[in-house]
Phi, psi and omega in degrees: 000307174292338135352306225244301144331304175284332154294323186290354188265326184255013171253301182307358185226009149284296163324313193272341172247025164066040178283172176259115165070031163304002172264320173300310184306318174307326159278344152313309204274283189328272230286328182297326200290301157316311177299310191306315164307308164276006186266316183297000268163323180071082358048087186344312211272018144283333178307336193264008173245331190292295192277349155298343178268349163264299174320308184276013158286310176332296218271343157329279169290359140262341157308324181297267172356301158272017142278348181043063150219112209283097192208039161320294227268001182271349182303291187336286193317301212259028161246332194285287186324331135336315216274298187288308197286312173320278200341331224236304162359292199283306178331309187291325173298327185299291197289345176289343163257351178288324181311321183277334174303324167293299186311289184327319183272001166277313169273347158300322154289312168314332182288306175338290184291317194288342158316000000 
C-alpha cells in the first residue's frame, strides 16, 4: 500500500515537471525509497526492494540512453549496484547462518552442563 502511494506521489510530480519515463523513475524513486528505510532498521528484506529497484534503474537509464539522453554513466552505477547489492544479499544470508550455527552450539553446550 505505501509502495503504491508512493508511486502514484512521485509519478504525479514527475508528470507535473515534465519528466521523462515518469512512471519507471516513480517505481524507482517509491522502492529505493522503502528500501533505505528498511536497510536503516538492518532488515534483510531490503535486498528484495534494492535489487529490483537497481535493476529497473539499468534499464530505466538505458532506455534514456537510447534515447540520446546521456545517462550512461548513471546505467553503469546502478549495474555496479545491482552487482553489490546481490553480492552483499548472499553475505547476509551467510553470516544469519554461521550465526544461528553458534547460537544452536551455544545451547547445546549449555544443555550440556546442566546435565
Amino acid at each position: 500500500g505505501v509502495c503504491l502511494a508512493l508511486t502514484a506521489g512521485f509519478a504525479g510530480l514527475l508528470w507535473y515537471l515534465d519528466g521523462t519515463l515518469f512512471y519507471l523513475d516513480a517505481i524507482y524513486s517509491a522502492t529505493f525509497l522503502i528500501g533505505i528505510i528498511l536497510a536503516s532498521r538492518c532488515y534483510i528484506d531490503q535486498f528484495y526492494f534494492f535489487i529490483p529497484c537497481n535493476t529497473l534503474g539499468v534499464f530505466m537509464y538505458g532506455i534514456l540512453c537510447a534515447q540520446n539522453i546521456n545517462n550512461l554513466p548513471l546505467a553503469l552505477l546502478n549495474l555496479v549496484f545491482t552487482i553489490t547489492i546481490i553480492l552483499g544479499y548472499f553475505n547476509w544470508r551467510k553470516l544469519i547462518k554461521k550465526q544461528n550455527e553458534e547460537i544452536k552450539a551455544k545451547d547445546l553446550n549449555q544443555s550440556q552442563n546442566n546435565e
